[in-house]
N, C-alpha and C positions, 0 to 999 in steps of 0.2 A: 863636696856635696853639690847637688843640686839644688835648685831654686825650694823645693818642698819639703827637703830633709832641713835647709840652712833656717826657714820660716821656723818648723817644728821645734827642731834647737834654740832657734833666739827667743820662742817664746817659753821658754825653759829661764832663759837668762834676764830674760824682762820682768819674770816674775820675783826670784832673786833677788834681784836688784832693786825691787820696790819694796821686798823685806828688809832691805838690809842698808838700803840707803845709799849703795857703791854708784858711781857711774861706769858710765856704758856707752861707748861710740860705736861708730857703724864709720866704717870707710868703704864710697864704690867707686869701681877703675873702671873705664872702658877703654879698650885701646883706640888710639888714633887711626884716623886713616885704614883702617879694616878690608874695607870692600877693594880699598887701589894696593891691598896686598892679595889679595884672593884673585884679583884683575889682571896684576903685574906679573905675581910669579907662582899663578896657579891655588886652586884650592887647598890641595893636599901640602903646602906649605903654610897656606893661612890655618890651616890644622895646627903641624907645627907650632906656629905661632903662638895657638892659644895655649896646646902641652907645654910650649916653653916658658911662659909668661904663667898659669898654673901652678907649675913647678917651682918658680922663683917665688910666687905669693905663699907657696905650703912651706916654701924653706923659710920664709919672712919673720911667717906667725910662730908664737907660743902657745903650749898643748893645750891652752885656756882659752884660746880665740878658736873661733868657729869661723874658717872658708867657705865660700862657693864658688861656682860660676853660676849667677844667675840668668843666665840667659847671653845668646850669641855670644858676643866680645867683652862680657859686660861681669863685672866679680865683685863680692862682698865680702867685708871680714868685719866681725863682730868682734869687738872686745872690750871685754867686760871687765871692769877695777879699771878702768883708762877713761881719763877728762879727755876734753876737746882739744885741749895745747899740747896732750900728749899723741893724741891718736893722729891731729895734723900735722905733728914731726913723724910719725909713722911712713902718713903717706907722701910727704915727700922725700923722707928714704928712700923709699921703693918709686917712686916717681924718676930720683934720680939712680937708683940700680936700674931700673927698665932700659933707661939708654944703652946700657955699658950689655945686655945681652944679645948672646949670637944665636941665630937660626939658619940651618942647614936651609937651602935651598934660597936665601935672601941676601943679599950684595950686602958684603959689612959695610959698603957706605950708605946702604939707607938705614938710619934708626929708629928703633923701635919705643916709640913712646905711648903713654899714657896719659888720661885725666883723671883727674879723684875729687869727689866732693866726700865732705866729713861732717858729720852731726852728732850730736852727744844728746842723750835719749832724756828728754823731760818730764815732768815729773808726770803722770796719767797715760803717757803717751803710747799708743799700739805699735807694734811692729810696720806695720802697713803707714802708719804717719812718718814715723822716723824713717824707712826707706824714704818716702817720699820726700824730706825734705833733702836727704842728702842726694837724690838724685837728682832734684833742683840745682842742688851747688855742683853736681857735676856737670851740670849741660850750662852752668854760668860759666864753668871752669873750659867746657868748651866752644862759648861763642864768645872764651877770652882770646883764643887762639889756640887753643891745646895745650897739651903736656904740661899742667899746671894744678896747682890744687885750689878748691875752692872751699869755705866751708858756712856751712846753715848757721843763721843766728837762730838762735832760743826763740818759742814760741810765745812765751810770756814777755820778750823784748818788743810784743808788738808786730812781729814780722812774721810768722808762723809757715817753716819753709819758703821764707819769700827771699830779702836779701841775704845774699853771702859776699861776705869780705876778701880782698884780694891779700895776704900776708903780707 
């Protein structure tokens, strides 16, 4: 999906989920280093990059999590019945699969990684809040150093998308 289809859908599941009392995470990846792959070994491999990296996140999820890419480098998956300790062994799954994939047009010795920040969706809380705080744990996750996960503490802990923990 795209950023507009993945919005429409999550607010499908947000609602749900405040009937029924399930939780609901939000995991987002941006890839590392993007631009010195578009730089290095052309765009039309930084293409690549993102089908292939795509492709490994659609094979990831279950038919009950909702994909996207929302924007440039940058991907969300919704999943809904999943706490916060489940959804941050998710994305470090897939943090550590990112490594291990190959792109045609890219030197297998440089690898390909990922950051991910994780949020578990509060109780009131809009689509647009919870992106945002888990986007927060992703750019903590990458002014950790990258290819790491980071994830949002709860907004009632007082922090409200501010600190994220390092695992």
């Amino acid at each position: 999906l795209n950023r507009a289809g993945f919005e429409s859908r999550a607010q499908t599941v947000l609602r749900e989920a405040a009937a029924t009392g399930v939780p609901v995470s939000l995991v987002i990846a941006d890839l590392d280093h993007f631009k010195s792959i578009n730089d290095t070994f052309g765009h039309a491999a930084g293409d690549r990059v993102i089908t292939t990296f795509a492709g490994f996140m659609r094979s990831a999820i279950s038919e009950h999590h909702i994909a996207a890419r929302i924007g440039g480098e940058e991907f969300a998956v919704l999943l809904p019945d999943t706490n916060l300790v489940a959804a941050r062994l998710f994305a470090e799954d897939a943090r550590t699969a990112c490594s291990s994939l190959t792109v045609d047009g890219i030197s297998e010795h440089r690898r390909l990684t990922a950051s991910f920040g994780v949020a578990q969706l509060a109780a009131g809380e809009s689509i647009d809040e919870l992106l945002a705080r888990a986007d927060k744990a992703l750019y903590t996750a990458k002014n950790s150093g990258r290819d790491c996960v980071r994830i949002a503490l709860r907004p009632e802990a007082g922090r409200a998308g501010g600190a994220a923990v390092r695992p």
